[in-house]
N, C-alpha and C positions, 0 to 999 in steps of 0.2 A: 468425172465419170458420170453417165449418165445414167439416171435411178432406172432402176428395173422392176418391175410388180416380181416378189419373191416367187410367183412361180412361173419364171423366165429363166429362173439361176438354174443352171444346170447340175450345179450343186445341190440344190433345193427339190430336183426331179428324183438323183439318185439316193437321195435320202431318205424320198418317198417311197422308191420301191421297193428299198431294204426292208421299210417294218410289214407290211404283210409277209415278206419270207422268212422273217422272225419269228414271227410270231406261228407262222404254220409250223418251225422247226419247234417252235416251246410245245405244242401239242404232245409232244413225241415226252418229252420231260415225266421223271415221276412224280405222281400225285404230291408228295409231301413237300415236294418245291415249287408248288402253285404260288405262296406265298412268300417264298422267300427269293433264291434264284432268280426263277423263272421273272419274277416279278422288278427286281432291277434291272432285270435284260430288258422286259417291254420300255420302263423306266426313262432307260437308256435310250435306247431305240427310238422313239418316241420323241425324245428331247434334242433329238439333233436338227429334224426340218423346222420343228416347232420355235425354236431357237433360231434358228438362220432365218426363217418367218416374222418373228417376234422384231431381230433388228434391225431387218431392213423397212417395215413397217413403220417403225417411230424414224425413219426418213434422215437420221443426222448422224455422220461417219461413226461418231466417237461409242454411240451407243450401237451401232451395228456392230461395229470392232469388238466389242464387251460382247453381244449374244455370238459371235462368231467365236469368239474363247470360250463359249461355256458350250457350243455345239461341238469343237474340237475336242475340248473336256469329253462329253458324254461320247466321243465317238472312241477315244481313247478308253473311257471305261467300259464300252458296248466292248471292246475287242479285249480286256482284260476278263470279263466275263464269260466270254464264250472259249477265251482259254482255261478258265475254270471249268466249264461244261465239259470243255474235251477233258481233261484230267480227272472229271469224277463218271468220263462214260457215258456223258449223256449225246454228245453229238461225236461224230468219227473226226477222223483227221483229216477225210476226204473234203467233207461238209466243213470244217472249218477253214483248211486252204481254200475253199470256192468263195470261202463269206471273208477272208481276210484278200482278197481279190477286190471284194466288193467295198471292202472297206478303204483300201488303196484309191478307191474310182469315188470315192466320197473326199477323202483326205486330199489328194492332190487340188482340187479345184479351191476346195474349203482354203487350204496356204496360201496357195494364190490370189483367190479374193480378201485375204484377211492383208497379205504383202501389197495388192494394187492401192487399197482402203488408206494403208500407212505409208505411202509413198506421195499423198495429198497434202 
C-alpha cells in the first residue's frame, strides 16, 4: 500500500469535520456538564483524527493498525456519548440521527483501512 500523508485519508478529512460540529453542538449543553459530559464528548471527538494521524505518522503497519483501534474505540465511544446526551435532553433525535449519519461516513472507511492494513 502506498503511504499517504494522513491528511490524504479520507477517513482523516471526515473526522476533522466532525469536531468543530461537536463542539458547536456542546455549546448548547448545560453549564454543569462543561466538565464532565460535555468534556469526554470533546475527548472523544478529538481523539479519533488525532489517532489516525498519530499511526499513520510513525509510518509502520503494525503501529498504524494499534492507533486505528484506538480511533475506532473513540469513535464507538463519541457515539455512546451522544446517546447519553440524547437520553438526558441534551441534543434531539433529529441531531443525533444526522451525527450517527456522520458517524457511519467515519466508520466505514476507518474498517476498511484497518481490513487493507491486515490483509499485508
Amino acid at each position: 500500500m502506498q503511504k499517504k500523508n494522513y491528511k490524504q485519508l479520507v477517513v482523516w478529512k471526515r473526522a476533522m469535520d466532525l469536531v468543530p460540529e461537536v463542539y458547536a453542538l456542546l455549546k448548547a449543553f448545560p453549564k454543569e456538564e462543561t466538565y464532565a459530559l460535555a468534556d469526554q464528548i470533546r475527548r472523544a471527538v478529538v481523539s479519533i483524527p488525532a489517532n489516525i494521524a498519530e499511526g499513520q505518522a510513525r509510518q509502520h503497519n503494525k503501529e498504524f493498525l494499534q492507533h486505528l483501534a484506538i480511533a475506532k474505540g473513540s469513535l464507538a465511544e463519541l457515539h455512546t456519548l451522544l446517546i447519553i446526551a440524547g437520553r438526558l435532553g441534551y441534543i434531539s433525535r433529529t441531531t443525533l440521527d444526522r451525527i450517527e449519519q456522520e458517524l457511519n461516513q467515519i466508520a466505514r472507511p476507518l474498517s476498511g483501512l484497518i481490513l487493507r492494513l491486515r490483509g499485508k
